[in-house]
Backbone bond lengths (Angstrom), bond angles and torsions (degrees), N, CA, C in turn:
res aa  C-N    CA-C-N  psi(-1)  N-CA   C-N-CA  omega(-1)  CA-C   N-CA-C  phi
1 X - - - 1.471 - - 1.528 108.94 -
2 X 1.713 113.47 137.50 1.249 116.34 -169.80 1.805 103.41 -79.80
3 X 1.802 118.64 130.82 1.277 106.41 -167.63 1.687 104.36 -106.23
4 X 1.466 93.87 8.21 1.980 101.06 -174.76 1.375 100.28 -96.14
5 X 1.315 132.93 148.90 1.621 119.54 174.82 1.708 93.03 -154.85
6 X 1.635 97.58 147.34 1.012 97.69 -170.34 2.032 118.96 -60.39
7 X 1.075 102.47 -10.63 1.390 111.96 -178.66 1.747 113.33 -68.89
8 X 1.605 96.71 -40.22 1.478 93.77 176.71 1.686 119.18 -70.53
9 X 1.528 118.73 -32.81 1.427 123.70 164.33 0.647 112.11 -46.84
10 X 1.408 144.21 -53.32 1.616 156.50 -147.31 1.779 88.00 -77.17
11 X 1.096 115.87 -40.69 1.586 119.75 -158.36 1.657 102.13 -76.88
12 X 1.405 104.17 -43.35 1.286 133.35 -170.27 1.897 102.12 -62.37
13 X 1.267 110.55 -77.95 0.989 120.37 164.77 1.905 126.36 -34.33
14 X 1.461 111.31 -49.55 1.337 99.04 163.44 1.515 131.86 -69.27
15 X 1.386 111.71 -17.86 1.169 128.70 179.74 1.425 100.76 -58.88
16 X 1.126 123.56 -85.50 1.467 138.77 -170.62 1.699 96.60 -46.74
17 X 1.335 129.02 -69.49 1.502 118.39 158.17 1.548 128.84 -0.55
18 X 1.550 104.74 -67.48 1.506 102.27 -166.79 1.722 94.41 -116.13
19 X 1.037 113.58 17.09 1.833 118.90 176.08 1.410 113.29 61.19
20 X 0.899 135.10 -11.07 1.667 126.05 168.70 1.594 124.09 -147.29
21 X 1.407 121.88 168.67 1.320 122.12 -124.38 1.471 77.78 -84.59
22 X 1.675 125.37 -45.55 1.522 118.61 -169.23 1.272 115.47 -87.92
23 X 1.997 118.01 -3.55 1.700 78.45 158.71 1.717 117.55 -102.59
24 X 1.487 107.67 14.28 1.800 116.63 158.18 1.071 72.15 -72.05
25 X 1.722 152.90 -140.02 0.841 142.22 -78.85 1.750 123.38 -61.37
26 X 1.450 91.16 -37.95 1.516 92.56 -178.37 1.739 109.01 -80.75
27 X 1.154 125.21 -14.36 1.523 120.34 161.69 1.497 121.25 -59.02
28 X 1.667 105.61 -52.64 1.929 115.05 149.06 1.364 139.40 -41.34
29 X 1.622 103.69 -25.79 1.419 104.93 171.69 1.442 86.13 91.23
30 X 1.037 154.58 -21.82 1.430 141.24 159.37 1.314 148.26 -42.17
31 X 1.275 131.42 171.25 1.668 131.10 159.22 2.017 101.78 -85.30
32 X 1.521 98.57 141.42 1.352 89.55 153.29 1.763 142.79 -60.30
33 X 1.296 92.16 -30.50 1.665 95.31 171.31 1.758 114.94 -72.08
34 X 1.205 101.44 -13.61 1.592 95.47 160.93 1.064 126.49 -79.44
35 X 1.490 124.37 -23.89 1.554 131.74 -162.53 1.440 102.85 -107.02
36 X 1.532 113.41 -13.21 1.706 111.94 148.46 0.945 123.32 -79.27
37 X 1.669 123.59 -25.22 1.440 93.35 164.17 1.590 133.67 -106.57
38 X 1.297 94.42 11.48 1.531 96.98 -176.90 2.034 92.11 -86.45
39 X 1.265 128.33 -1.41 1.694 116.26 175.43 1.548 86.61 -92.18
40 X 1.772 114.91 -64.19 1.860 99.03 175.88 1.341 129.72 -29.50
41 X 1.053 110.72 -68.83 1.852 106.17 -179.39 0.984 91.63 -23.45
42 X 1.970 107.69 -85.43 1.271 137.47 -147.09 2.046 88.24 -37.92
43 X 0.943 137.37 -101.00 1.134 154.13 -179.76 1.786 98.77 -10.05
44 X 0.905 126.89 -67.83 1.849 129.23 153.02 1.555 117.50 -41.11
45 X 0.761 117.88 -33.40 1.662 117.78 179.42 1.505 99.46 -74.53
46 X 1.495 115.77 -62.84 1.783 126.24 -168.21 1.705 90.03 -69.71
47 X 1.234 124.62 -75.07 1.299 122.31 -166.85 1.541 102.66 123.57
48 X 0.918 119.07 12.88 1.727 124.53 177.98 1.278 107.36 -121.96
49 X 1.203 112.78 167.87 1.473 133.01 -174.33 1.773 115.80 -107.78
50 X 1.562 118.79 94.22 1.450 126.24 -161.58 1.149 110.34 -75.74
51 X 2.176 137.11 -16.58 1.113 118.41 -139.11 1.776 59.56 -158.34
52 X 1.583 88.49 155.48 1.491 94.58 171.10 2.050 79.31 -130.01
53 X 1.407 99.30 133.52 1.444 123.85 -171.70 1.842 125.16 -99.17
54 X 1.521 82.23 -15.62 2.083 83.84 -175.88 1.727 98.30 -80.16
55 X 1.045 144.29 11.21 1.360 131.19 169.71 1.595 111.89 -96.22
56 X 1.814 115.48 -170.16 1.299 101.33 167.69 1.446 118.35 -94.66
57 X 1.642 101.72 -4.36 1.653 103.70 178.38 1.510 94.60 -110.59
58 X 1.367 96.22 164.15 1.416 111.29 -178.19 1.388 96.44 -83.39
59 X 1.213 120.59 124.28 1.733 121.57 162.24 1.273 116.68 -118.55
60 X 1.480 119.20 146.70 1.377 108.82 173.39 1.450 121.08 -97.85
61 X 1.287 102.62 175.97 1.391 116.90 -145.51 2.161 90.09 -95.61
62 X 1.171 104.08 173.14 1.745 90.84 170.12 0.915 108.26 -65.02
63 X 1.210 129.27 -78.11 1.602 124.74 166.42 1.354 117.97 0.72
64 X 1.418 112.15 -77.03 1.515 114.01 -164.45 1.543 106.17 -53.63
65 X 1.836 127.36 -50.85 1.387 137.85 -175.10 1.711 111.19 -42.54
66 X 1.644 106.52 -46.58 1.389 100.01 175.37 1.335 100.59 -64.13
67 X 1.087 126.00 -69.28 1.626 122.87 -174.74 1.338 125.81 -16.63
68 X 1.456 95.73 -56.99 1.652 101.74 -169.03 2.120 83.28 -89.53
69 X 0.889 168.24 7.42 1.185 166.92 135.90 1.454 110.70 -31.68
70 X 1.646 111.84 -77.44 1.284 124.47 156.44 1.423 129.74 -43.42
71 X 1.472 107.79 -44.02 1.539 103.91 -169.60 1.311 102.21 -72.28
72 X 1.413 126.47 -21.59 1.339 110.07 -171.66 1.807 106.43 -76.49
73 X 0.931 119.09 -20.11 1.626 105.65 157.89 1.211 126.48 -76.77
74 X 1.226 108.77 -7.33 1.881 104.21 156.59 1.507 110.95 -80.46
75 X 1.742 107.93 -34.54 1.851 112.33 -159.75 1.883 83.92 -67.96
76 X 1.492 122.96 -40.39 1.502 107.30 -169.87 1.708 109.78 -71.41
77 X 0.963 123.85 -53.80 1.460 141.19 -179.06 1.644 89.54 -53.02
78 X 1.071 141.29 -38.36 1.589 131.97 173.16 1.199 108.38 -66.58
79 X 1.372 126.36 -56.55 1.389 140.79 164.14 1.431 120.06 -22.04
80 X 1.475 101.82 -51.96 1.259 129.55 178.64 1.829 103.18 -40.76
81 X 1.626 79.61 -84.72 1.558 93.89 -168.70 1.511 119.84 -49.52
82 X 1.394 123.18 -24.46 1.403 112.82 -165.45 1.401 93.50 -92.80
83 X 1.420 128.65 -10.01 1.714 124.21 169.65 1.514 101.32 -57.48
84 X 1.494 94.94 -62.33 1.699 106.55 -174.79 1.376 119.45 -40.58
85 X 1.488 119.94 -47.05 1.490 113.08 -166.26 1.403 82.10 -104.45
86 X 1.371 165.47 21.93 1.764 135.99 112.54 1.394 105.57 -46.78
87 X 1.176 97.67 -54.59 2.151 102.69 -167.61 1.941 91.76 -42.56
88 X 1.173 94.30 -65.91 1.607 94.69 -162.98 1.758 129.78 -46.30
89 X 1.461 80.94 -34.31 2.186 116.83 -176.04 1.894 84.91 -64.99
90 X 1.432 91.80 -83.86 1.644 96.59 -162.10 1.703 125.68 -85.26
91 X 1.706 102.66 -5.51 1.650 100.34 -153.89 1.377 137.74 75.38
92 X 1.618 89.22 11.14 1.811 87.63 178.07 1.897 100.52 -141.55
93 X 1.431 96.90 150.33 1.749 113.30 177.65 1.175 97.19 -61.91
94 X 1.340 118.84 156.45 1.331 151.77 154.77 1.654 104.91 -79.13
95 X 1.348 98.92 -48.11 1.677 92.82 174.27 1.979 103.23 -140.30
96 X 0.856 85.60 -176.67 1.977 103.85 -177.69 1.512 96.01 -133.65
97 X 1.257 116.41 117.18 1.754 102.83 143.59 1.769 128.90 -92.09
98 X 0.696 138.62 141.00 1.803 137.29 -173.01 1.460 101.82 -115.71
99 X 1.097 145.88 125.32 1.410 149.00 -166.84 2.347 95.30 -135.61
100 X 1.520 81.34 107.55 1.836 85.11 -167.76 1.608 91.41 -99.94
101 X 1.367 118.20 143.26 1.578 110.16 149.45 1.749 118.12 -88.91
102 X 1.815 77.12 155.57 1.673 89.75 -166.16 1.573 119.12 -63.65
103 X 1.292 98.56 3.22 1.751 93.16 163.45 1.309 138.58 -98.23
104 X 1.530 101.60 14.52 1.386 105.96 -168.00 1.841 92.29 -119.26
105 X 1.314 112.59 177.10 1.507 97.20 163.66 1.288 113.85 -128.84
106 X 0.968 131.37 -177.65 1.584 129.67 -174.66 1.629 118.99 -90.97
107 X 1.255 120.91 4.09 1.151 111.19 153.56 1.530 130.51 -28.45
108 X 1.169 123.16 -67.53 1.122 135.08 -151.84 1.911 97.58 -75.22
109 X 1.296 88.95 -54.87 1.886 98.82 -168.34 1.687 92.67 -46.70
110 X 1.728 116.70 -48.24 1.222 109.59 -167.50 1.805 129.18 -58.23
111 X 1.520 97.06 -23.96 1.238 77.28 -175.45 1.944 125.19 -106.17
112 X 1.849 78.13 5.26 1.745 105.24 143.32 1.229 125.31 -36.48
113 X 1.864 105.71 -68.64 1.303 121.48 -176.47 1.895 117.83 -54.91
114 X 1.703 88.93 -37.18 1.537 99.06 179.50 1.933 110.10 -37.61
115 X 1.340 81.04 -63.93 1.499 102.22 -173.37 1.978 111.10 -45.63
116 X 1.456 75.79 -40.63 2.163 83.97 -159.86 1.585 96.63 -70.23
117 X 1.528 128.22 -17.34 1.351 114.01 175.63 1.577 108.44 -89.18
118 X 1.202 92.56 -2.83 2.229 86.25 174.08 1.924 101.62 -78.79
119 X 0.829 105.33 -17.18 1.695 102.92 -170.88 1.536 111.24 -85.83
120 X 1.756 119.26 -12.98 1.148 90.16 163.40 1.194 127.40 133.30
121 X 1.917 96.99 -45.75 1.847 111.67 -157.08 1.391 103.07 -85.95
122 X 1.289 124.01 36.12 2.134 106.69 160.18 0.878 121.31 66.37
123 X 1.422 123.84 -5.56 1.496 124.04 -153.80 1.834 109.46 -109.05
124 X 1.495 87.92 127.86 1.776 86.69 -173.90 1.421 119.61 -93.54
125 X 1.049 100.15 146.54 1.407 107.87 -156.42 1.670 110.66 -104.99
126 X 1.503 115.17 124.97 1.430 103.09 -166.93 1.848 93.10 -118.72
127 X 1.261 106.53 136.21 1.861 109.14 178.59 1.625 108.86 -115.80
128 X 1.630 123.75 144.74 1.426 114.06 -156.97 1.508 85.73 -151.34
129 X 1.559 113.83 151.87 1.645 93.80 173.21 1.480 92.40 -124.67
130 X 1.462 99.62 151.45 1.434 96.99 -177.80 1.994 87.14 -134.91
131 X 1.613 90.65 155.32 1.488 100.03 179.05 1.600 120.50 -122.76
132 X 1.490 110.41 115.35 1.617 114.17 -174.38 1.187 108.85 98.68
133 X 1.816 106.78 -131.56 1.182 114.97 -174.25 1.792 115.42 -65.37
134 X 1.713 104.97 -14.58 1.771 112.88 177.23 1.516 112.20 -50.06
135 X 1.397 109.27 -18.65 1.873 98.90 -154.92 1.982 82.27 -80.74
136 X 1.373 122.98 -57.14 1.341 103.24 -179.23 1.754 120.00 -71.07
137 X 1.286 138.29 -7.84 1.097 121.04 157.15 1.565 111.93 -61.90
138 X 0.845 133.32 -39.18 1.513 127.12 177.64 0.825 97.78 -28.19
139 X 1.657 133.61 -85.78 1.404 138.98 -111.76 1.755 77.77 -112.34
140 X 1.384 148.22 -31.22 1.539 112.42 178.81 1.460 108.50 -68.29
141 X 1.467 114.80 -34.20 1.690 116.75 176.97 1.740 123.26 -69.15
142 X 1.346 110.90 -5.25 1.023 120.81 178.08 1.617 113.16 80.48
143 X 1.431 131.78 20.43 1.637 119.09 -165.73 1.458 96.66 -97.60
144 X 1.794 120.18 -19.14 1.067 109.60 161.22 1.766 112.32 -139.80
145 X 1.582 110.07 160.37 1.219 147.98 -150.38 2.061 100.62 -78.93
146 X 1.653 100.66 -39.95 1.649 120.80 -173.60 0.852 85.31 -170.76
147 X 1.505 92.53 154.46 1.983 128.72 -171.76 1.513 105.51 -122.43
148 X 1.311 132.60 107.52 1.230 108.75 162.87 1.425 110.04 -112.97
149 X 1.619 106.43 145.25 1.127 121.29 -161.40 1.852 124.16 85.23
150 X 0.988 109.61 42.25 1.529 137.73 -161.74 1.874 86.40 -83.60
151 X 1.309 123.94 124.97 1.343 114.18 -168.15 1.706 99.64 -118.29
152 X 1.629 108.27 141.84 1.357 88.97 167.60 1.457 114.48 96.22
153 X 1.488 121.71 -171.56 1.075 122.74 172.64 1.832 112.49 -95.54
154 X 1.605 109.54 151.31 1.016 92.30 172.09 1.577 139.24 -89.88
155 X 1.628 119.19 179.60 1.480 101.75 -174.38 1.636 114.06 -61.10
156 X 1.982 96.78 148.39 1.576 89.55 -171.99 1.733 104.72 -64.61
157 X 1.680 123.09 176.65 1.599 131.66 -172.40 1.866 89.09 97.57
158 X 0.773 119.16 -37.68 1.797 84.43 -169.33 1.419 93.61 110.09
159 X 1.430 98.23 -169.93 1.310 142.58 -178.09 1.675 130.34 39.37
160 X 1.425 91.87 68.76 1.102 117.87 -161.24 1.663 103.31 -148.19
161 X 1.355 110.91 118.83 1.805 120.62 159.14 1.575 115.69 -73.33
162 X 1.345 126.07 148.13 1.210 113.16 154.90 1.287 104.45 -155.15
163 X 1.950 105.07 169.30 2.063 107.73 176.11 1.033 88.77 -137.61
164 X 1.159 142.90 114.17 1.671 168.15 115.07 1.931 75.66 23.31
165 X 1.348 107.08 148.61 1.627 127.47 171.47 1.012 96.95 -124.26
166 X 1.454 135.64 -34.67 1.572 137.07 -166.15 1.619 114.62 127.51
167 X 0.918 124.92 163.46 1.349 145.64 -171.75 1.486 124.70 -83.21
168 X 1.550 117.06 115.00 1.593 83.15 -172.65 1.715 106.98 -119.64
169 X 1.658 120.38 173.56 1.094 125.69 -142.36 1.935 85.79 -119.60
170 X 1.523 94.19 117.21 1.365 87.97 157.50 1.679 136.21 -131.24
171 X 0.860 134.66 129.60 1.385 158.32 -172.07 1.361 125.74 -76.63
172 X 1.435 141.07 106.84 1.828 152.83 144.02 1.714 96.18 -14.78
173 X 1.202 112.95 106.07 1.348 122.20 155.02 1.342 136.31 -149.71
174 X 1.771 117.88 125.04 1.052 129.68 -164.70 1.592 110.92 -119.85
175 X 1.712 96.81 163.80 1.851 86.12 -176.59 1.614 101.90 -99.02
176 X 1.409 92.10 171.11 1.891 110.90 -148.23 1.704 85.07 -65.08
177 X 0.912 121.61 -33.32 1.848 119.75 177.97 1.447 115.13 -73.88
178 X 1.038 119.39 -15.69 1.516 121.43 -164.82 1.773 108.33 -78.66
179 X 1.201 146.29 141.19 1.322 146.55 -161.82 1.004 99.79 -66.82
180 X 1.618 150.44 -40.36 0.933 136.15 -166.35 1.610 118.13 -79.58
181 X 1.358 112.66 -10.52 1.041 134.02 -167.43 1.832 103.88 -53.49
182 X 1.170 106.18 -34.13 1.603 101.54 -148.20 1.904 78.52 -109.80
183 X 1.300 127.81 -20.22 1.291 101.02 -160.78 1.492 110.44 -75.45
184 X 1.644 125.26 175.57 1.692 143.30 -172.54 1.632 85.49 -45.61
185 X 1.495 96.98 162.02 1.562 117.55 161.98 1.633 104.99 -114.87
186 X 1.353 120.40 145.10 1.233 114.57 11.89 1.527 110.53 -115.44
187 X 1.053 108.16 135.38 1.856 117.27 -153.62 1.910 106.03 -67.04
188 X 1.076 128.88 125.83 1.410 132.84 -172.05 1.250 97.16 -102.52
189 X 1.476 119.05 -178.99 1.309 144.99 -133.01 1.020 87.59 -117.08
190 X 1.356 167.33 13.00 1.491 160.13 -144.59 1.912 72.78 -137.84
191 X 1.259 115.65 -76.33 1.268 125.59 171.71 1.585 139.21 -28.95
192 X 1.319 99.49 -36.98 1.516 119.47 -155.96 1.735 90.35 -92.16
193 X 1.569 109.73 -39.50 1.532 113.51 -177.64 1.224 129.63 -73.72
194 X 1.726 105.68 0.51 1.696 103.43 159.77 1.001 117.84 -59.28
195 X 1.389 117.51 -40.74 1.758 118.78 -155.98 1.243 114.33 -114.60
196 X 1.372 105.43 144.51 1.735 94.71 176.36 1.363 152.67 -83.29
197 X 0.801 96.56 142.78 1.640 110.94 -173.48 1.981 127.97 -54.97
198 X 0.966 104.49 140.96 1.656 96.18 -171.94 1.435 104.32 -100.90
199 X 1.205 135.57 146.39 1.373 125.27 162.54 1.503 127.02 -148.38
200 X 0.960 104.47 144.01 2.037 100.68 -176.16 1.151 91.96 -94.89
201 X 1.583 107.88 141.83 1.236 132.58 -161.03 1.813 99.15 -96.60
202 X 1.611 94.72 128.62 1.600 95.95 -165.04 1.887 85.05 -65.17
203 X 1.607 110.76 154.94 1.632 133.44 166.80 1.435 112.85 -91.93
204 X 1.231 123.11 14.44 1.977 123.13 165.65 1.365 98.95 -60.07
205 X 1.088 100.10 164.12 1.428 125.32 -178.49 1.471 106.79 -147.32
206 X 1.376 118.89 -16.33 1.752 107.95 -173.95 1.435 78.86 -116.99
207 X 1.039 136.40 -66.74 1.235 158.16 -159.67 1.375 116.84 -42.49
208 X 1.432 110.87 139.14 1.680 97.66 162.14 1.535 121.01 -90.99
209 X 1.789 99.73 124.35 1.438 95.77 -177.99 1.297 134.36 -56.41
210 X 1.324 99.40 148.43 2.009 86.89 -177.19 1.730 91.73 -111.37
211 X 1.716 80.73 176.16 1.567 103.71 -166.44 2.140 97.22 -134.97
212 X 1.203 106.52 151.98 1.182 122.03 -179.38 1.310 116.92 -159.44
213 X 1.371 110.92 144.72 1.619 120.53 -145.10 1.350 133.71 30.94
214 X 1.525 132.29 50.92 1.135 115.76 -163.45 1.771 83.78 -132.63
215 X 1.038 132.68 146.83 1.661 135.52 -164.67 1.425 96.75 -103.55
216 X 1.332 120.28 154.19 1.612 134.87 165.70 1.153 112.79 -45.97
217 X 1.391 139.28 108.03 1.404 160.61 130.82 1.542 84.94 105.77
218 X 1.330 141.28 58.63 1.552 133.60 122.62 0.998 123.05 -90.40
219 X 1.908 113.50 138.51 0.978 133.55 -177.57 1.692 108.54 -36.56
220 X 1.328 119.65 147.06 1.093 143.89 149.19 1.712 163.89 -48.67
221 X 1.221 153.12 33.28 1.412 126.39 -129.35 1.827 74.43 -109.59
222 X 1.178 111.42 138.34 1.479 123.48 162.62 1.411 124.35 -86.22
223 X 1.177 160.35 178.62 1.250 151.59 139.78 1.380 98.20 -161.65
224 X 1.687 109.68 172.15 1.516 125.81 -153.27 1.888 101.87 -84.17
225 X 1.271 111.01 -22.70 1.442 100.85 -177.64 1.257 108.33 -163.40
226 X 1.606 132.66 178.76 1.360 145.93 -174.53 1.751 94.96 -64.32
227 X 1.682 131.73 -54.15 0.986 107.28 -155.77 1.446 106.34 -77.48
228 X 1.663 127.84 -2.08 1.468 127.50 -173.26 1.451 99.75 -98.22
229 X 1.166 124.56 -23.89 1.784 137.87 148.12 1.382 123.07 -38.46
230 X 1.334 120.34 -52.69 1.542 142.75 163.40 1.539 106.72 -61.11
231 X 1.231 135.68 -50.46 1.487 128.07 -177.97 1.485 96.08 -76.84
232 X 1.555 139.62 -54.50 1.190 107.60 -148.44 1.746 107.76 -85.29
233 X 1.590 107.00 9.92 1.293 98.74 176.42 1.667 118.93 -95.86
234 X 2.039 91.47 -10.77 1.538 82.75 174.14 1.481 109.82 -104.42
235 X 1.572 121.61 34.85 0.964 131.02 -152.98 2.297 86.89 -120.55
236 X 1.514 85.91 -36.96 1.691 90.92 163.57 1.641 90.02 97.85
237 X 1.696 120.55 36.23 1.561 126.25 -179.35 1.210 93.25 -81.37
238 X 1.491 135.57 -49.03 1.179 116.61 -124.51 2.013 83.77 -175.36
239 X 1.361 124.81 -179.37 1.302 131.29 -176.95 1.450 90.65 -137.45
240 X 1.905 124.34 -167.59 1.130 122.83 -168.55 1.561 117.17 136.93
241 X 0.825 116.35 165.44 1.519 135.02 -159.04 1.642 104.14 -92.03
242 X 1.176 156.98 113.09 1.623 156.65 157.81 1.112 130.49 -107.76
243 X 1.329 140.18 127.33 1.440 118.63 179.91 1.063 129.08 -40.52
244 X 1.350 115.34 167.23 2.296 94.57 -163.37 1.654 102.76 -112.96
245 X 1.264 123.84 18.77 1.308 128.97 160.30 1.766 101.89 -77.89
246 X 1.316 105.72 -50.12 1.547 112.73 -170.41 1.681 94.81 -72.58
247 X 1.193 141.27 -44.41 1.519 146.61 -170.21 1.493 114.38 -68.15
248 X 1.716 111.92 -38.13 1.547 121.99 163.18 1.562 117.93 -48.40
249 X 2.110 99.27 -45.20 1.483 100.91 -157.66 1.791 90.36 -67.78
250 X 1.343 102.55 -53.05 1.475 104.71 -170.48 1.694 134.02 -37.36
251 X 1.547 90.27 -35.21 1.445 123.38 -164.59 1.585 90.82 -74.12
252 X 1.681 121.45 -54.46 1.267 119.54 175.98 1.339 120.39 -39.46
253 X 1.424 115.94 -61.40 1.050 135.71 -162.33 1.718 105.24 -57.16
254 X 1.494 115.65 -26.28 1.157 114.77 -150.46 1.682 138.36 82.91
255 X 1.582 108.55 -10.14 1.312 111.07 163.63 1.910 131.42 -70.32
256 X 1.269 114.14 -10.06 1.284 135.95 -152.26 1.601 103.71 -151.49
257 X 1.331 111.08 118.90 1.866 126.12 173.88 1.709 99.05 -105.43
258 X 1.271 117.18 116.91 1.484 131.45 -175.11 1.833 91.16 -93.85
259 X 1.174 112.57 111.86 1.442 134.45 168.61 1.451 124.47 -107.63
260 X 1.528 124.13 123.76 1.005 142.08 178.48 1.166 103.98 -48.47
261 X 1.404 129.07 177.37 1.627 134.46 -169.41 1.927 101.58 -176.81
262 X 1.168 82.58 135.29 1.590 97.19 -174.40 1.169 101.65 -56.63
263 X 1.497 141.11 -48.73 1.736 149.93 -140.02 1.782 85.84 -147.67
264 X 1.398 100.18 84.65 1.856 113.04 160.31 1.163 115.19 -63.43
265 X 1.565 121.22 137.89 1.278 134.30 -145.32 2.056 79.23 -96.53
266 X 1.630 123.60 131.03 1.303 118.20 166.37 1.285 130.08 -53.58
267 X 0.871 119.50 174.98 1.706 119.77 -179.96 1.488 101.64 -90.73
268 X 1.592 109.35 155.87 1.433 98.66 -170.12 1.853 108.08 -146.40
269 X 1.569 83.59 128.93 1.571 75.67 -174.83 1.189 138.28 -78.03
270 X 1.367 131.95 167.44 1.633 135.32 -162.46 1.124 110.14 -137.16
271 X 1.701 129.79 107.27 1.085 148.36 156.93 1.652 130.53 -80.69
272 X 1.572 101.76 147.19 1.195 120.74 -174.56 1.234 96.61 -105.09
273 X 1.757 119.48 103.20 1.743 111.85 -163.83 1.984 94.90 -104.23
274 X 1.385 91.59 178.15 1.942 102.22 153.22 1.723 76.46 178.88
275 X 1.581 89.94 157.61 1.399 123.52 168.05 1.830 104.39 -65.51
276 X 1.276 101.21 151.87 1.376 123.80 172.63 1.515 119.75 -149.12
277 X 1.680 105.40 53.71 0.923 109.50 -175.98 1.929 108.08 -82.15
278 X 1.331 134.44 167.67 1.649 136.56 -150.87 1.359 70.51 -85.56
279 X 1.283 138.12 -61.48 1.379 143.52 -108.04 2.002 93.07 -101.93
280 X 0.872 112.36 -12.98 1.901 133.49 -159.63 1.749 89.07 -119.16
281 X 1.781 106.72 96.32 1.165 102.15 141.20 1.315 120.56 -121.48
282 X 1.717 98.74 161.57 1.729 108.93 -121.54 1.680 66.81 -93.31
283 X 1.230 109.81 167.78 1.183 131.04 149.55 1.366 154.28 -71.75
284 X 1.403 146.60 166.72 1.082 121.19 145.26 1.490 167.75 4.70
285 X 1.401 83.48 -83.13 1.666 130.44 168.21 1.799 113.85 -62.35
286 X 1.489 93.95 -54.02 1.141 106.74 -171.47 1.635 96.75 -70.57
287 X 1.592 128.41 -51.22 1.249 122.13 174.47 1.505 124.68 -42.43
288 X 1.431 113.71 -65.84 1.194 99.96 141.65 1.245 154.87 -0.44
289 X 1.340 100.49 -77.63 1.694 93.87 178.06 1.355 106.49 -80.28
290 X 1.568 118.85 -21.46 1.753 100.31 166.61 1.242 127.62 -28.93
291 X 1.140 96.83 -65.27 1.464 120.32 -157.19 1.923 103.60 -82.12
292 X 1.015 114.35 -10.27 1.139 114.11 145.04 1.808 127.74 -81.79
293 X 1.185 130.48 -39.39 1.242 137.83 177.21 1.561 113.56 -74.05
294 X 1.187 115.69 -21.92 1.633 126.64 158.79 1.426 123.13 -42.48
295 X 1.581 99.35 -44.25 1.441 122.13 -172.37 1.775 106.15 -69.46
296 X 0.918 114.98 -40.65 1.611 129.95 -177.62 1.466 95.92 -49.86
297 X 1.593 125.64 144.08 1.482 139.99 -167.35 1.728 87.29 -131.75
298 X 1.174 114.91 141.03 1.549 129.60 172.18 1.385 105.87 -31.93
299 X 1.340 119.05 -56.20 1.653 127.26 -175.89 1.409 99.82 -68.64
300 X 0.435 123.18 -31.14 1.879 109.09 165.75 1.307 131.37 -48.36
301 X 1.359 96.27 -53.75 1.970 113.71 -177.74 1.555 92.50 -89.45
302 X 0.939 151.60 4.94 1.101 137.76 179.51 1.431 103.96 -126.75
303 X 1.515 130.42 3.85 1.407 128.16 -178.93 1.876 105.32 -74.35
């Protein structure tokens, strides 16, 4: 007899989440004396000890971390399936994932969403931002449903839809203090590789990350996204490539000097992706908001 159940993960998992047994419980909708004993059993059944208890947070024990490590690829793969057989029962998700890139902002999607909860379908909606090559790892790993702003070409295998959003324009920009600031245009690559480079760190996880504009053996500064990319360059960390809507505003302002460059970085396109796998029929919800997110023009998500 199986003594793991997905009910006790679920328990397990919120625990460690919100650190103690009563605020898992009240996130579950539960009593605490239930959510003690569904870790006891559990802990009597295996014969190990899941929670280490002398602190004020609940922590787990090694034991328990692999546990809940693993189980959470059963808690998603469970997840999975009970989307699937609603989708199949009624035609509609249990959930949506939306996977945005970090150059756009959520204006636009939001007042999408406004709309998509007047219609009805139950369906919860989860939003994630991923940067670069992240917007298509989403959707081959499954964490999201559609990618907008999918850059580039997609991963090789297929199975993938897409509608071109438009092309975007990016621009050499350094701050008015930074050394390069003052030198001739248009500044070459012999040049550009003294100083370092800023970069948002692609969000794949299966994938191999890619990199763009950054030259053979120049220094580095990484950061988590375009808008932490944008400060540390007007911060004078690092130089780098930005979209040139964001490089204009800057440039206005005076925080940001837009510099010519011997070898112009291409224009690059931006897709509105979702899977089209045979085996994946799409839903409702998801139809829906297609055909709403279609409608969106580059200047929109980027206003």
């Amino acid at each position: 007899m199986l003594k793991l159940s997905i009910d006790a993960l679920e328990v397990i998992d919120a625990i460690a989440r919100k650190g103690s047994f009563a605020a898992a419980a009240e996130s579950l909708y539960r009593v605490p004396s239930a959510i003690t004993y569904t870790i006891r059993k559990l802990e009597e059944d295996l014969g190990v000890a899941i929670f280490d208890r002398s602190g004020h947070r609940a922590n787990l024990t090694e034991a328990g971390a692999e546990l809940l490590k693993e189980g959470r690829h059963l808690l998603d793969a469970a997840h999975a399936l009970e989307s699937r057989v609603k989708r199949v029962a009624t035609g509609v998700e249990t959930d949506l994932g939306i996977a945005i890139s970090d150059l756009f902002t959520h204006h636009a999607l939001f007042r999408v969403l406004e709309e998509f909860y007047t219609q009805g379908f139950g369906t919860r909606v989860k939003i994630m931002r991923e940067v670069f090559g992240g917007s298509w790892d989403a959707l081959l790993s499954g964490r999201a449903d559609i990618s907008i702003g999918a850059p580039g070409e997609a991963p090789p295998g297929g199975g993938f839809s897409t509608k071109l959003l438009g092309n975007l324009e990016f621009v050499f920009a350094v701050a008015p203090h930074h050394p390069l600031a003052t030198l001739p245009e248009p500044l070459d690559n012999q040049a550009i590789i003294q100083h370092r480079a800023v970069a948002a760190a692609d969000s794949s996880r299966n994938l191999p990350p890619r990199t763009s504009g950054i030259l053979s053996g120049q220094d580095v500064l990484t950061v988590p996204d375009m808008q932490s990319k944008l400060e540390a360059q007007i911060a004078g960390l690092g130089v780098g490539y930005l979209p040139i809507h964001l490089a204009r505003q800057h440039s206005r302002l005076g925080t940001l000097i837009i510099k010519e460059v011997a070898e112009p970085k291409t224009l690059a396109p931006s897709f509105l992706a979702w899977s089209n796998q045979r085996n994946t029929q799409m839903g409702k919800a998801q139809q829906w908001m297609l055909k709403q997110l279609s409608q969106l023009t580059l200047d929109e998500l980027l206003m």
